[in-house]
N, C-alpha and C positions, 0 to 999 in steps of 0.2 A: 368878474369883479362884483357883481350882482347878487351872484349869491355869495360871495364871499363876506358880503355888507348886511346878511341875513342875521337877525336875531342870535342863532344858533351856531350863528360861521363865524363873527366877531372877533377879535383878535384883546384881549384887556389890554390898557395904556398903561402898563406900569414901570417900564423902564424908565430910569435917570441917566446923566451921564456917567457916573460911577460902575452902575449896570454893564452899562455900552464898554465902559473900557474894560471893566474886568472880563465880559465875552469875546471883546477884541486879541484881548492879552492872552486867555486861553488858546483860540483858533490859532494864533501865532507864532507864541513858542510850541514848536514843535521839533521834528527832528532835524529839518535843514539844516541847522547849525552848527549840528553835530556830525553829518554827512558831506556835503558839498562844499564848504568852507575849504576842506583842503584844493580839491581841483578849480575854486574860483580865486583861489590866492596864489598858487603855483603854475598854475594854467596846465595844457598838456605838450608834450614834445614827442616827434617821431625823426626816423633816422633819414628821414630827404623832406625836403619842400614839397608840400603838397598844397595845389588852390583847393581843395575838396576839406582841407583841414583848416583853410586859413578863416579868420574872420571875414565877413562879406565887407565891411568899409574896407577894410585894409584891401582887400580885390577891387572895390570901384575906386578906391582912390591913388593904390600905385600899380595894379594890374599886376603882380607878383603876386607866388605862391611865399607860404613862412615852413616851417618846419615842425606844425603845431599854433596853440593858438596861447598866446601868451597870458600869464597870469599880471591880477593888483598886484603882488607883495604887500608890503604891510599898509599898503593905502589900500587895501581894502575895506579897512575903516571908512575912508573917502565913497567907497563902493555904495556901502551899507545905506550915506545918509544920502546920496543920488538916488535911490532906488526908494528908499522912504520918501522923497519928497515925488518922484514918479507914481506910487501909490495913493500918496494925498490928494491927487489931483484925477486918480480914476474912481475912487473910496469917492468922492461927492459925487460924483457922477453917477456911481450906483444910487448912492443915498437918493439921488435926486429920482432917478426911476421909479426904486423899490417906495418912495410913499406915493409914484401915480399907480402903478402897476403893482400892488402887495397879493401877488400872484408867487406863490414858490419862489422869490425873488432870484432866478437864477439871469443867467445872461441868455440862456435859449429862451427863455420865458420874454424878455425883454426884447430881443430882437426880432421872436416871434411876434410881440404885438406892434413894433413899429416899423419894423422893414418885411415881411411878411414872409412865406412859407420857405421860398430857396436859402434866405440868406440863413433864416432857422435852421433849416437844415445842414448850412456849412460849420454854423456853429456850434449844433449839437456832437455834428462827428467832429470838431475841431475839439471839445469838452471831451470825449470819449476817448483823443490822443491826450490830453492836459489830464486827466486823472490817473489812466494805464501807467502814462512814463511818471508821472511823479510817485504814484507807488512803486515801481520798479525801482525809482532812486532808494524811496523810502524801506524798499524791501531788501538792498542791495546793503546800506548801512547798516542796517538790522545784522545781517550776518557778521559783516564785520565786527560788527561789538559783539555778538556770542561767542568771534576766535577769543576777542579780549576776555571775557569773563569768565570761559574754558581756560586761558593763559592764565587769570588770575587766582586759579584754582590749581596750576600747576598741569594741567590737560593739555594735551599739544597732536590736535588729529591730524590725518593725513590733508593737506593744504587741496589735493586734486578735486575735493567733495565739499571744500567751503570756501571756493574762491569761481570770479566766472568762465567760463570757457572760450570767453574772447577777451585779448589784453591788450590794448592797442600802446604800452610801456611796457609792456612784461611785466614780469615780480618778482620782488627782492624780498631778501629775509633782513630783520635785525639788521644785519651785519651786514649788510650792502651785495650779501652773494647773491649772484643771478639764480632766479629757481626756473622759470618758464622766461621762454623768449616771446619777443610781442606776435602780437596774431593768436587764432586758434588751439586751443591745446585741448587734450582728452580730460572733463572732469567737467565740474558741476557745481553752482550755490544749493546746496541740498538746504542748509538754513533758509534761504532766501523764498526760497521754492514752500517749504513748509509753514513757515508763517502768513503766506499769502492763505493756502490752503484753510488751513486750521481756523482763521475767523473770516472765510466762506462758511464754513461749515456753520459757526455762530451767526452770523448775518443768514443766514436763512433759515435758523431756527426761531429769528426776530427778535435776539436779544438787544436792548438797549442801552448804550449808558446812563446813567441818571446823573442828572445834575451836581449832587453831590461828589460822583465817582471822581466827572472831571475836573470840580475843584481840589481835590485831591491828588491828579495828576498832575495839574495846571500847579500846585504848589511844589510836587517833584522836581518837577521840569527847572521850576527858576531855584528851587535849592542846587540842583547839578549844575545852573550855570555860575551862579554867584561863587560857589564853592570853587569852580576849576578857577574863576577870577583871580579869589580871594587868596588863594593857596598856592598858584600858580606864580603871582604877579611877584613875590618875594626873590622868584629865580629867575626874570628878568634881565638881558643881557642887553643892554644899548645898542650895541653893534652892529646887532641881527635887523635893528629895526634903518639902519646905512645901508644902501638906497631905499629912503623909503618911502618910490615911486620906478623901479627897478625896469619899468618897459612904459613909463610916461602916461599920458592922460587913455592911450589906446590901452593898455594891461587895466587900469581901471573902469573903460568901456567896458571890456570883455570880461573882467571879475564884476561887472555890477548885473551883466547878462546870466551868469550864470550863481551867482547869490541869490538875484531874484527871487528863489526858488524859495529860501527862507520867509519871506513874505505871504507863500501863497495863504490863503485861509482869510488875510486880515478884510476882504469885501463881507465876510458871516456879520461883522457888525453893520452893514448898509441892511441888510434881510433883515434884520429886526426894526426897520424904519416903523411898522404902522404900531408897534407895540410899545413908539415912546410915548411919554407922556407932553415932551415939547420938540418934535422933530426939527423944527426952523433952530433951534438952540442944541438941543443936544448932540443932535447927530455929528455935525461937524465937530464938537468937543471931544466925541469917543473916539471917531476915527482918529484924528490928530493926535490923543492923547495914547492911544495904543500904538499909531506909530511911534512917538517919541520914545516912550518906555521901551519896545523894544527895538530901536534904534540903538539906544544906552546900552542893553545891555549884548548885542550883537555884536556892537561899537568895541565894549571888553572883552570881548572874547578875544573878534580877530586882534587887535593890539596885543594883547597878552600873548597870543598862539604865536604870531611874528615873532614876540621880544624872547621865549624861552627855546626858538629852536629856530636854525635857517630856516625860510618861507619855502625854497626850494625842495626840502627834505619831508613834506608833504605831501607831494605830484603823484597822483592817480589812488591817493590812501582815504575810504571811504568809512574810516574811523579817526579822522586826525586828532580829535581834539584829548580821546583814553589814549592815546598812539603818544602823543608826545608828552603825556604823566609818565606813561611806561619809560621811555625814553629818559626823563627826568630824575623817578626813581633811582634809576637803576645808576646814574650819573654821579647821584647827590647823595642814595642810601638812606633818602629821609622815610622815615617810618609812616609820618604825616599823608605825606603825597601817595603812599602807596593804599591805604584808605581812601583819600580822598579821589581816587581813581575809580575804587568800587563804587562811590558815592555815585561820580559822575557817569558810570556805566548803567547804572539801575535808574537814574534819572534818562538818561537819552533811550532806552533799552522800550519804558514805559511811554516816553513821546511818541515813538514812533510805534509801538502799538498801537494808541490811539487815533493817531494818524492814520497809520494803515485799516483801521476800521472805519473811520470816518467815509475816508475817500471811497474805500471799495460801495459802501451803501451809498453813496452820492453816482457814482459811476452806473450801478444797479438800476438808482432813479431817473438819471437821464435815459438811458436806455428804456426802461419802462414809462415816461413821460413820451418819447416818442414814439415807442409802438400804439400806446393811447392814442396818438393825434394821426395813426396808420402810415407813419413814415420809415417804421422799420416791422417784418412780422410780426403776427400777432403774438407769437408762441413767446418773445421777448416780454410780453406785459401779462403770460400767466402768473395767474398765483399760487403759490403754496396750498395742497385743500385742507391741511391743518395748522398750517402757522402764518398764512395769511402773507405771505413776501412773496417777492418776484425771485421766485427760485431757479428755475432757467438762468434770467439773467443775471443775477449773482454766481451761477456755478459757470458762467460762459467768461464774465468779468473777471473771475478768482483766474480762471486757464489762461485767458489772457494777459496775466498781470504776472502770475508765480513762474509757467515758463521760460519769458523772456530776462526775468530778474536771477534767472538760475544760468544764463548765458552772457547778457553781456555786465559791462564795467558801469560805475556810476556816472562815470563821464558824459558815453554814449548816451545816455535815459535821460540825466537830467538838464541836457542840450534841448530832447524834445518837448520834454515836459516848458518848460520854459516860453517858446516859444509858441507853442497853445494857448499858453495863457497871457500873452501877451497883446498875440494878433485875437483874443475873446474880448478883453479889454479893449483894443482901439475900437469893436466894433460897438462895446457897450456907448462910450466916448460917442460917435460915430448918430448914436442912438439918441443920445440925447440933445445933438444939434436938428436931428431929424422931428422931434418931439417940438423943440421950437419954434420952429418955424413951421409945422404942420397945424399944430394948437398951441397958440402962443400963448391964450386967455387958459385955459384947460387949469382947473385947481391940484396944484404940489404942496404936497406937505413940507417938503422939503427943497429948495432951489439952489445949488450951485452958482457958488457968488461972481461976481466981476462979470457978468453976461456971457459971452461963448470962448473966455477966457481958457478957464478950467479945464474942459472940454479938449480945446483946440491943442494944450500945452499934453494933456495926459498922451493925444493920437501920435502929438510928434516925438516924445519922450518913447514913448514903448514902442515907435520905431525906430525910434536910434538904439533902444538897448534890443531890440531883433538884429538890428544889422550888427551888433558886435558879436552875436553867433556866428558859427563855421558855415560856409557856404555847402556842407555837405546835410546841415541840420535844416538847412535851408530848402535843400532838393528833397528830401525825406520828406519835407512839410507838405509842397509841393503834390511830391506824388502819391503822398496823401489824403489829401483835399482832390488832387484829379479821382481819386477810386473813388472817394465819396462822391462826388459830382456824379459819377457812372453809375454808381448804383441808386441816385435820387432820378435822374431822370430814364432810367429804364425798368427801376422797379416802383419809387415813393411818391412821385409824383402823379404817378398813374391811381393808386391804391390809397393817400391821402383823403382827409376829409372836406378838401374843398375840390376834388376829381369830376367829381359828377357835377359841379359848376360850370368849373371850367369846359 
């Protein structure tokens, strides 16, 4: 922090809340919305009861297995604004760190300075699962919108090379014909696989977005959504939207678990804490105000997607929202909606481009922050000797990411991705009751109101939307965090920078 406060290390004050929320609004709308919507509105289903597929409340609280984990339906609007008010209350929490600790404002950054090197550790390899599976989700959509825009050009390849090769539904055509039965089958996301690829290769060349680029994408983005709104909402069928709470307040646990996912990005406005110009006032105006905005327009989407097509007829489609234009089209013969499809495709198509480059260089940095601090090799924190990146780590992040997205479903991925970032969050939460009560006097820029209010409500909230994950997303987690824990105490702890201390 010291030299961070150096002359030359200085951060300018110039953000407002206006600032805050338009950076909030960017990192936000992304591709979630356009990806996982369908399997947190329809939930998933298989052909027996399984505890390994069921939600974990639903196991502690009737000890039966379900057959799948049940979807919102059209209360997943209801989803959207639980899950917004669950991030308003970790978003101060950050805020409230990132102006003590304006240190890379990450959550390893954070729980490295207050809870110290192990629990660093759980969280950095806990970040390393929360970025992998969420590109994976984001990588997996991807594909699905290139069938669509192949479709929409009249291209129709062979399904075995652009779909994944585990289906835990199977897959259907159009038409309801069975193509592949669930489980395993011979083939490949080749899409999915190569867009991870292809910006490795640019992330380790060091290219940047500029500012500019992504106000231009950030303006895509909400043109594709408002447009599907807008265009959409005319073909509206009341009927669809009867039950509209189809599996009760538990399908809206379990659709708000896996929505979540939509949200991730919106803490990028806590990390610009030291750069406002009034962090006691603005900060909580941005976050608030970015959630709200994209609550709204999250809120129309699912509504509309409910009201133009059963909620059911979604379940396990990693393109819902161009899925059910086509659908619509093809029903109605409107010429309209059949643009308006390509619209919404090159909008979602571009989000999650950016997305996926985001996150993979974030993914790259954590990995390279802690081989920095000698908790993972060193060969992780080389650099490129001409383009100055952590190129190891990016072409190990890229394998890790395009592989897995060329195998399994979106379902699978963004179960885990989810729950990374949830249990990062409780420990942020977590962090700042510890900061507390360790330095109570210590000067914030930024405080989180109602006293340990905040705090206490974010820890218990992003435990209740963990628990409405699969108990099988649960044991992944699990034995996850056990390998990390094995490889911190037989290889990181020893080779650390506080080793020879100790």
């Amino acid at each position: 922090m010291r030299e961070s406060e150096e002359p030359g290390q200085a951060l300018k004050k110039t953000l407002g809340p206006w600032s805050l929320t338009a950076l909030g609004i960017g990192a936000v709308i992304g591709s979630g919305i356009f990806t996982v919507i369908g399997t947190a509105m329809a939930g998933q289903h298989f052909d027996e009861p399984s505890i390994a597929n069921t939600p974990l409340i639903h196991w502690l609280v009737y000890h039966s297995g379900l057959p799948g984990r049940p979807g919102a339906g059209p209360a997943l609007a209801i989803s959207l604004v639980f899950v917004a008010i669950v991030c308003a209350f970790t978003g101060l929490c950050y805020a409230e760190l990132s102006s003590m600790i304006p240190i890379a404002g990450s959550s390893y950054t954070y729980t490295y300075v207050t809870m110290g090197e192990l629990v660093a550790w759980i969280i950095g390899w806990d970040l390393i699962l929360e970025y992998a599976f969420s590109n994976m989700s984001v990588s997996v959509g991807f594909a699905a919108h290139v069938l669509d825009l192949l479709d929409w050009f009249g291209v129709h390849p062979s399904l075995r090379w652009i779909s994944p090769a585990y289906l835990p539904t199977g897959l259907q055509d159009m038409a309801g014909n069975n193509l592949y039965d669930p489980g395993w089958h011979f083939g490949f996301n080749v899409p999915a696989f190569l867009i991870v690829m292809i910006l490795t290769v640019i992330l380790v060349r060091g290219i940047r977005e500029s500012a500019r680029t992504n106000n231009i994408l950030v303006l895509v983005k909400m043109i594709a959504i408002l447009a599907f709104i807008f265009a959409a909402a005319t073909f509206v069928k009341p009927h669809n939207w009867h039950p509209f709470m189809p599996n009760g307040w538990s399908g809206v646990l379990t659709g708000g678990s896996i929505i979540f996912f939509t949200y991730i990005g919106f803490d990028s406005v806590s990390t610009a804490a030291e750069e406002c110009k009034n962090a006691q006032r603005d900060m909580p105006i941005g976050i608030l105000a970015t959630l709200a905005a994209c609550t709204v327009l999250y809120g129309g989407v699912a509504i509309v997607l409910s009201g133009i097509i059963p909620w059911q007829s979604v379940m396990g489609d990693a393109a819902p929202v161009v899925n059910s234009l086509k659908r619509l089209t093809i029903s109605t013969g409107s010429p309209l909606l059949h643009w308006v499809r390509l619209v919404v495709l090159i909008g979602a198509m571009l989000g999650m481009i950016s997305s996926i480059l985001v996150f993979q260089l974030g993914q790259a940095r954590v990995w390279f922050a802690m081989s920095r601090d000698r908790l993972l090799p060193r060969v992780f924190g080389v650099l490129h000797p001409q383009f100055r990146t952590p190129a190891f780590a990016t072409w190990v992040a890229g394998f890790v990411v395009g592989i897995p997205a060329g195998l399994l479903d979106i379902g699978t991925v963004s179960n885990l991705s989810n729950i990374g970032t949830l249990f990062a969050f409780v420990l942020v939460s977590i962090g700042v009751l510890v900061l507390r009560h360790r330095e109570p006097n210590r000067q914030r820029g930024f405080r989180a109101p109602f006293g340990p209010l905040f705090p206490v409500l974010s820890i218990v909230f992003c435990i209740l939307l963990m628990m409405g994950l699969e108990v099988l997303t649960w044991m992944t987690f699990f034995i996850w965090l056990a390998v990390g824990l094995v490889i911190y105490f037989l290889y990181s702890r020893h080779r650390s920078e506080f080793a020879r201390a100790r």
